[in-house]
C-alpha positions as CSV (number, residue, x, y, z in Angstrom):
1,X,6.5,-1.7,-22.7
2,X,5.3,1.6,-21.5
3,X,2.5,4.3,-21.5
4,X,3.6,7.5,-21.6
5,X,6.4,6.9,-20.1
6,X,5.0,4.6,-17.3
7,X,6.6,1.1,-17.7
8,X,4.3,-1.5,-17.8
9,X,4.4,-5.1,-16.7
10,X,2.2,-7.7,-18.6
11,X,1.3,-10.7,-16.5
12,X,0.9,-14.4,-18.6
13,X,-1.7,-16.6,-16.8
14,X,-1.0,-20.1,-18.0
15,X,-3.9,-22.8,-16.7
16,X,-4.0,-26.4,-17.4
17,X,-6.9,-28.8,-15.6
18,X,-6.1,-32.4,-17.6
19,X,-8.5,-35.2,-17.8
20,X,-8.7,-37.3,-15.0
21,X,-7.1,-34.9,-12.3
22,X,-9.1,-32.6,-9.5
23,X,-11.2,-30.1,-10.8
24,X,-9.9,-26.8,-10.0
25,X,-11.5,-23.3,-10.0
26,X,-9.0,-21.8,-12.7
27,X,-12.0,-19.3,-14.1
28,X,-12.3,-18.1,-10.5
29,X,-8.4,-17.7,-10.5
30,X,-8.0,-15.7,-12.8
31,X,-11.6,-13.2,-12.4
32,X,-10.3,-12.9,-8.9
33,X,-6.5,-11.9,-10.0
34,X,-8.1,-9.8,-13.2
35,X,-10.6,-7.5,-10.6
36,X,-7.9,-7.7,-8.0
37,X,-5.8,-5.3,-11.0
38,X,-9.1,-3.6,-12.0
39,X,-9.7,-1.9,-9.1
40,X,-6.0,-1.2,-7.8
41,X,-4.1,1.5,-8.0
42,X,-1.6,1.5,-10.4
43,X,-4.2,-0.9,-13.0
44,X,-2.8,1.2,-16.1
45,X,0.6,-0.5,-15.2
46,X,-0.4,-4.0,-16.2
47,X,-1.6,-5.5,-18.7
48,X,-3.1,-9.2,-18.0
49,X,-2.5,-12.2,-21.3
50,X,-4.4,-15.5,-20.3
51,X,-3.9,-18.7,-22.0
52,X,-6.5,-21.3,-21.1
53,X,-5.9,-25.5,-20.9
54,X,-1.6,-25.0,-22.3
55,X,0.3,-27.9,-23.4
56,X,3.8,-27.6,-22.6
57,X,4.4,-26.4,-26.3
58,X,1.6,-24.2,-25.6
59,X,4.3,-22.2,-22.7
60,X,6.9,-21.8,-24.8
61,X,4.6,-20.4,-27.2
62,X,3.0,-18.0,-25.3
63,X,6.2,-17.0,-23.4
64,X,7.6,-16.5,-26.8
65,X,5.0,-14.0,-28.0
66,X,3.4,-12.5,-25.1
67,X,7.4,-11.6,-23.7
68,X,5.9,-11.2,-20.2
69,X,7.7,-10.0,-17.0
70,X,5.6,-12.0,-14.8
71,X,4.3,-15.7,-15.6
72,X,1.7,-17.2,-13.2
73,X,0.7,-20.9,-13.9
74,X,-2.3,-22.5,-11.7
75,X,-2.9,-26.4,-12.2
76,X,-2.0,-29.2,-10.8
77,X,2.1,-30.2,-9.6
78,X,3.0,-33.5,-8.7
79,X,6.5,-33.3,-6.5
80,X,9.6,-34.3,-8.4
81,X,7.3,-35.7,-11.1
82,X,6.6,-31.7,-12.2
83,X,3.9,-29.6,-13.5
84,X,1.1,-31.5,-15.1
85,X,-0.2,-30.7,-18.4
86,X,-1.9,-32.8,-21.1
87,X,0.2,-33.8,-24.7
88,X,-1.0,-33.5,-28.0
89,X,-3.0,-36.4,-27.7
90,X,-5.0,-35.6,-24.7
91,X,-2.4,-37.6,-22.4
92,X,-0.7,-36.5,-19.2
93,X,2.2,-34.7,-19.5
94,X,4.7,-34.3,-16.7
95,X,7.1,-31.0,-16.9
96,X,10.1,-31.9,-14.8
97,X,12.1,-28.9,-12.7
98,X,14.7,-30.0,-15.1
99,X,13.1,-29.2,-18.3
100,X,11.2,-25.6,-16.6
101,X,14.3,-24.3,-15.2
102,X,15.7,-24.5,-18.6
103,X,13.0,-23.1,-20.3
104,X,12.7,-19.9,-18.1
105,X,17.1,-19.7,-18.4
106,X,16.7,-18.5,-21.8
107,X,14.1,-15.8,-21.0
108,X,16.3,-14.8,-17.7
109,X,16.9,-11.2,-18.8
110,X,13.0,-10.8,-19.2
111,X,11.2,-12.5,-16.6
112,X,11.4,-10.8,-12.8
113,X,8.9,-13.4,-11.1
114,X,7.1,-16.7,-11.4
115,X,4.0,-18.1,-9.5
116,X,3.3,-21.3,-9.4
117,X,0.1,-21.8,-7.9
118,X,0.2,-25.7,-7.9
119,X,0.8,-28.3,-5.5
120,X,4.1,-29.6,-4.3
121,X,5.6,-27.4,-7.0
122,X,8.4,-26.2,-4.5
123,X,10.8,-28.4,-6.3
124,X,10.3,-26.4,-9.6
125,X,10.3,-23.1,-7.7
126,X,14.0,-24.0,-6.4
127,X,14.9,-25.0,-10.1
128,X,13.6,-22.3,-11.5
129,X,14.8,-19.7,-9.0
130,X,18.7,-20.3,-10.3
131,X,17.7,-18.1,-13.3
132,X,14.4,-15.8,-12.3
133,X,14.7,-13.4,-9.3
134,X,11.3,-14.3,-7.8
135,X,9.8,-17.0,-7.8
136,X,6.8,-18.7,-5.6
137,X,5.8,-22.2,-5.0
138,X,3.6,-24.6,-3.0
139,X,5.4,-27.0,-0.5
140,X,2.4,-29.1,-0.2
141,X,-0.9,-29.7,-1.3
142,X,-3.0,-26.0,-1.7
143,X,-6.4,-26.1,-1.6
144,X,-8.5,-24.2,-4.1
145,X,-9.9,-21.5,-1.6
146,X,-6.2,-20.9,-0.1
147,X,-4.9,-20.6,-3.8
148,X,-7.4,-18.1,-4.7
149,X,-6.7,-16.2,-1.5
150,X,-3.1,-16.4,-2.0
151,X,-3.4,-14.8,-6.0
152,X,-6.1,-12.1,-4.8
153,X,-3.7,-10.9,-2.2
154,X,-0.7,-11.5,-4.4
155,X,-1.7,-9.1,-6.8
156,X,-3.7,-6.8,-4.4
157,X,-0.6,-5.8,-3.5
158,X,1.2,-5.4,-6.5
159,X,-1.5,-3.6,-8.1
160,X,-0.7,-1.2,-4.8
161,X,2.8,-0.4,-6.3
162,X,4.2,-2.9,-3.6
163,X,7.3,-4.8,-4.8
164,X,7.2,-8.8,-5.5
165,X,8.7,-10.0,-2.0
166,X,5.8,-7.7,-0.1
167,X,3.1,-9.0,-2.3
168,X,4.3,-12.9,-1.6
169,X,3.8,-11.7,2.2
170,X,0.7,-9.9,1.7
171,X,-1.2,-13.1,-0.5
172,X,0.2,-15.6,2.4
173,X,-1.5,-13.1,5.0
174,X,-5.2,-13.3,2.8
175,X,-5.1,-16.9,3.4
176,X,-4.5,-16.5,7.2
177,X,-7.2,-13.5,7.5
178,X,-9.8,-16.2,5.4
179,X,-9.0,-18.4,8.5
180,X,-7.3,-21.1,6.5
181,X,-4.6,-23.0,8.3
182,X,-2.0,-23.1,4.3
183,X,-0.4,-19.7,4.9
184,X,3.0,-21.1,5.1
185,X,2.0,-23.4,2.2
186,X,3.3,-20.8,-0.5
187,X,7.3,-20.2,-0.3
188,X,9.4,-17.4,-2.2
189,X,12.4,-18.4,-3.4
190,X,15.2,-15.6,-4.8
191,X,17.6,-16.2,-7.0
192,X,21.4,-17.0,-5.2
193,X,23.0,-13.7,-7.1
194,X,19.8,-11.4,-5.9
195,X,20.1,-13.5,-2.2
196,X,24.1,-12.6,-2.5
197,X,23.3,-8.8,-3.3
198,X,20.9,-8.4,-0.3
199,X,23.3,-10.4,1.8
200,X,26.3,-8.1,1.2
201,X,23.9,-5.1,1.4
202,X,22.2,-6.4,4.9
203,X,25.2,-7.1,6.5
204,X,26.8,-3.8,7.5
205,X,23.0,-3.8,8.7
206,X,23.6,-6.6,11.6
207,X,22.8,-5.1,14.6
208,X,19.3,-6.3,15.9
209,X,17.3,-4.1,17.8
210,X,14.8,-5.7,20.6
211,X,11.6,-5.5,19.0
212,X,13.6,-7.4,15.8
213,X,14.9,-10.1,18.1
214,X,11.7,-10.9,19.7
215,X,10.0,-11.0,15.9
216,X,12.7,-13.6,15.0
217,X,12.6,-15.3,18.3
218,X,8.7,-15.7,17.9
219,X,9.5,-16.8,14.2
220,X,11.6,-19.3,15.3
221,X,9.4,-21.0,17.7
222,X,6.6,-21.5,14.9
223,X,9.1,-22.9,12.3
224,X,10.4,-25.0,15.4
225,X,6.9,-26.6,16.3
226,X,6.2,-27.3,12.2
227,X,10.2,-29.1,12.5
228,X,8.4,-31.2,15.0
229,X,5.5,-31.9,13.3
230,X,7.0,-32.7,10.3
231,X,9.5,-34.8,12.2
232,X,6.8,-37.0,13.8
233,X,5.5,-37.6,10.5
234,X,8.5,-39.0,8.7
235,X,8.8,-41.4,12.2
236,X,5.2,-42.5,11.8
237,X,5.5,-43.1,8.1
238,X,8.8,-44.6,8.4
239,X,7.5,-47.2,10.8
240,X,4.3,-47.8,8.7
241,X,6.5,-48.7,5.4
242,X,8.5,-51.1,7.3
243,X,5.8,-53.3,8.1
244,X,3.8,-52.8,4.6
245,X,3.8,-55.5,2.3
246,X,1.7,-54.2,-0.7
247,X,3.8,-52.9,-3.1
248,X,1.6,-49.7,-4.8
249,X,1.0,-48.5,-1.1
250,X,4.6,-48.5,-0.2
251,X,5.5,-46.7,-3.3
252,X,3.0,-44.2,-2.1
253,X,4.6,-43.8,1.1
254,X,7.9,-43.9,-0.2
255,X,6.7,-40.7,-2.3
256,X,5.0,-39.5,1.1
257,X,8.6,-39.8,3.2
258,X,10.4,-37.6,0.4
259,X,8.3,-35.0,0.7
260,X,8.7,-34.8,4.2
261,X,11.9,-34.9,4.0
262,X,12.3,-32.1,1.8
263,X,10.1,-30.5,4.5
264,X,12.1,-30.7,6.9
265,X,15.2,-29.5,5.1
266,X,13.4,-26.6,4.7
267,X,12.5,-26.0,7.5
268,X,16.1,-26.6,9.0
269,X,17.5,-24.5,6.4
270,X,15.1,-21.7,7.8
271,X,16.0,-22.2,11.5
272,X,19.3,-22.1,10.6
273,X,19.2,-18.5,8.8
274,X,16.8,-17.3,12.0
275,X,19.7,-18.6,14.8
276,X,22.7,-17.6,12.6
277,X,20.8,-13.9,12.5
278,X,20.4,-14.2,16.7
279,X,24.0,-15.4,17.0
């Protein structure tokens, strides 16, 4: 879509709160991410489409006749279990990375990002991320006042005429100038053909200069003392499940460990790409 001759993006807010989960501040969400566009820049270049309490038939629907370029979900996520929405019949409804990752394959050529602003919803982020060039999860719990930060700044900067990978930086910096330790909570992931293209077009670029060195360097020590954390974590909950003998609290923990483990993939994967890049 354009106006004259201005290409416009139209942004699909999908919320879902079910019965029986955590209240969340959804209308504050999307006010914030609606004034946040209001007042920027380059407003006449978006056009916001929100769809209120979605069902998972409710998505397809609305990604089926909105035809949005960006798709922002807020609600709850559950790790490996998925997104959580109600049914039909007012039950919960678990959307697996599976099932979203082939939803969002057959709108591939129309979608450029995806923002899921929802708990442990890295998993479906990765999934996802085979087929959409951006796309942003959580890679553990977010509280309401760092997701609203996170959107604000998210689109503050988009609304600036900044590109998706700037405006990911710019909403994690709004929850670290609100003073809220969850700015590393929300992670960007890029599809592997857009990763490959920056990769071949970076690396005739290798040379670091000294002020890039010591940015990675410092980089690298932060990820390095969350790999530690993280470490001492899965230790302590490892030794806790081996001397637990009620069954629902070790499936909790058992939940607990892979998550942490994933964690520190992550973060291995990350310090990995940082020491290959100071090689």
């Amino acid at each position: 879509m354009s106006i004259n001759g201005i290409p416009m993006k139209t942004i699909l807010i999908l919320t879902a709160n079910p019965k029986g989960t955590t209240s969340l501040r959804l209308d504050q969400e999307v006010r914030d991410i609606s004034e946040s566009l209001r007042r920027s820049q380059h407003r006449d270049r978006f056009a916001l489409v929100q769809r209120w309490a979605v069902r998972p038939r409710d998505v397809q629907r609305a990604i089926l006749e909105v035809n949005p370029e960006i798709v922002h979900f807020s609600g709850h996520g559950s790790g490996e279990d998925g997104l959580v929405f109600e049914d039909e019949v007012g039950k919960t409804k678990f959307v697996d990375a599976e099932s979203l990752a082939g939803l969002f394959e057959l709108v591939a050529s129309e979608i450029e990002c995806v923002i899921l602003n929802a708990c442990y919803s890295e998993i479906q982020a990765e999934a996802i991320a085979q087929h959409i060039s951006y796309v942003i999860g959580m890679n553990q719990p977010i509280g309401d006042n760092a997701a609203l930060e996170f959107a604000f700044g998210f689109y503050d900067a988009l609304g600036g005429g900044r590109d998706f990978e700037f405006a990911y930086k710019w909403g994690r910096n709004s929850i670290r100038m609100a003073g809220i330790p969850a700015h590393l909570t929300p992670v960007l992931k890029k599809s592997p053909k857009l990763s490959a293209t920056v990769k071949y077009i970076t690396s005739k670029h290798s040379n670091l200069d000294s002020w890039q060195r010591r940015q990675l360097e410092k980089e690298r020590e932060g990820l390095q003392q969350q790999y530690d954390l993280f470490n001492e974590k899965l230790r302590r909950l490892r030794n806790t499940i081996a001397i637990e003998t009620d069954e629902a609290v070790c499936f909790k923990l058992e939940k607990q460990i892979e998550r942490t483990q994933l964690e520190c993939k992550r973060l291995d994967e990350q310090l990995e790409i940082i020491n290959n890049k100071l090689q």
